[in-house]
C-alpha positions, 0 to 999 in steps of 0.5 A: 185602514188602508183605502188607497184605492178608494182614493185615487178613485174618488179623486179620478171622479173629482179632477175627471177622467180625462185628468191625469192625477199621478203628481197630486196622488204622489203629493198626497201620499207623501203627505199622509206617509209624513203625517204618520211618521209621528202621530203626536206633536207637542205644543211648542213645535208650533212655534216652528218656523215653517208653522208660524204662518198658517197659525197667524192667519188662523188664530191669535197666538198664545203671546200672553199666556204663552209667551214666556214657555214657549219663547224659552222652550223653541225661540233660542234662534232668534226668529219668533219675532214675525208670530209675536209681532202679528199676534192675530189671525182670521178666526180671532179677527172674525169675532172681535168685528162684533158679529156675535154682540151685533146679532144677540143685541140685535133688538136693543140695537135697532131700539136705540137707533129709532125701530119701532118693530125691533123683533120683526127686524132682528128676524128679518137680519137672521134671514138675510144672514141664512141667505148671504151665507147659502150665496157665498157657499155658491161664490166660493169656488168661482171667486176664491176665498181673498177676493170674498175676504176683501170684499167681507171686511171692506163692506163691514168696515163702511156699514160700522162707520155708517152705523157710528156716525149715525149714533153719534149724531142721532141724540141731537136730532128730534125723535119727532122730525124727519130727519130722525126717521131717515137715521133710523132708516139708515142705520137699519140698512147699514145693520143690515149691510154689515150683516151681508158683508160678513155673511159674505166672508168673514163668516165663513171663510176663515173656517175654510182657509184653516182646513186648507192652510194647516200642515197635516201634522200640526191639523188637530192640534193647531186647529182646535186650539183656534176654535178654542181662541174663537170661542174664547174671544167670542165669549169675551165680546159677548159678555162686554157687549152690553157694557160697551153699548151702554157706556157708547153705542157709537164708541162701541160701532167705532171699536168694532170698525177699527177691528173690521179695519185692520182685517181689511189691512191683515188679509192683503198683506198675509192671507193667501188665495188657497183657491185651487192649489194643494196643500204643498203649494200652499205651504210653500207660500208661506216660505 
């Protein structure tokens, strides 16, 4: 159906009648006249070079599924090395922090660290992460997204650490003491801090930046086979959650961190600020 009018309207009233939007209603209109040239694309065209970006900062590659078809089928030139190298993305990263196993063990957790009331503080963390969530929503167009991710993934890797060391240390401390009741206190807080730190980015924003990043042509495609990589690995950290906290709550707090981690390091070096910018100066970032 064709709204073009509609369009420009609506993006009169968002940029403001006093903007002039001839250049983005150009770009826009290129776009969508590209997008429909060819409303089908197959798997491996996104191991194109100029897709390679957008699908790293996303979401985990096929490597290990996938690695053979498509190499054979689209990497005769050479030039795969960067997606295979890199191999995760934003929304796989986002669960392999531990959010899902912290949240869904949330009791177990605060019962192993010394919290007596552990159900009033499981639902006390799900407030706090309802409003963290409501003020990032607020910061996302003041602050732009990589500044948020920045601040999310450095948060999350102190509090993990904090909760670590806590655990580590806890088991040679009397139950009786003070010191024991001041641990507890403490992992508490860092539970609670991480919690705010990945309400703060990482929760949402990679669900953002996929919206903003991928190419028109590539959107359905690429963007469902992320959620479908996110769901995948959020199933696999829920299900060795337990085993893993059984085995070594700090172990498990340190695996979470390393991850947390390695975020940090990911979005300073690959991850955009898509903060304000089309879809065309986006791409050709990636270049």
């Amino acid at each position: 159906m064709n709204k073009m009018e509609d369009f420009e309207t609506s993006l009169q009233v968002l940029r403001g009648f006093e903007t002039d939007i001839t250049s983005e209603v150009n770009d826009i209109k290129r776009a969508v006249t590209s997008a429909n040239k060819r409303a089908a694309i197959r798997f491996q065209e996104l191991n194109q070079k100029k897709f390679r970006m957008p699908l790293i900062v996303t979401s985990l590659p096929c490597r290990f599924v996938f690695h053979t078809k498509i190499h054979n089928a689209s990497c005769n030139n050479g030039d795969c090395g960067t997606i295979w190298q890199l191999g995760i993305g934003l929304l796989v990263l986002q669960q392999l922090s531990g959010i899902n196993a912290i949240l869904f063990y949330a009791s177990s957790i605060f019962k192993a660290a010394g919290i007596t009331n552990s159900d009033l503080a499981t639902s006390g963390l799900g407030g706090i992460q309802v409003l963290a969530t409501l003020v990032t929503t607020w910061l996302l167009d003041r602050a732009g997204r990589r500044i948020l991710l920045i601040i999310s993934s450095a948060g999350m890797t102190i509090s993990l650490l904090a909760v670590a060391v806590i655990f580590f240390i806890k088991d040679t401390v009397s139950q009786d003491s003070h010191m024991y009741y001041i641990l507890s206190m403490v992992s508490l807080l860092a539970i609670v801090a991480y919690v705010i730190a990945f309400s703060f980015g990482m929760g949402a924003i990679p669900w953002v930046i996929m919206s903003e990043i991928l190419p028109v042509s590539i959107k359905s495609l690429a963007g469902s086979f992320a959620t479908l990589a996110n769901w995948l690995t959020s199933f696999g950290i829920t299900m060795t959650a337990n085993l893993l906290l059984s085995w070594s709550a700090g172990g498990t707090f340190v695996s979470y961190m390393l991850v947390s981690a390695f975020t940090l390091v990911f979005v300073i070096l690959w991850v955009p600020e898509t903060k304000g910018r089309t879809l065309e100066e986006i791409q050709w970032s990636f270049r």
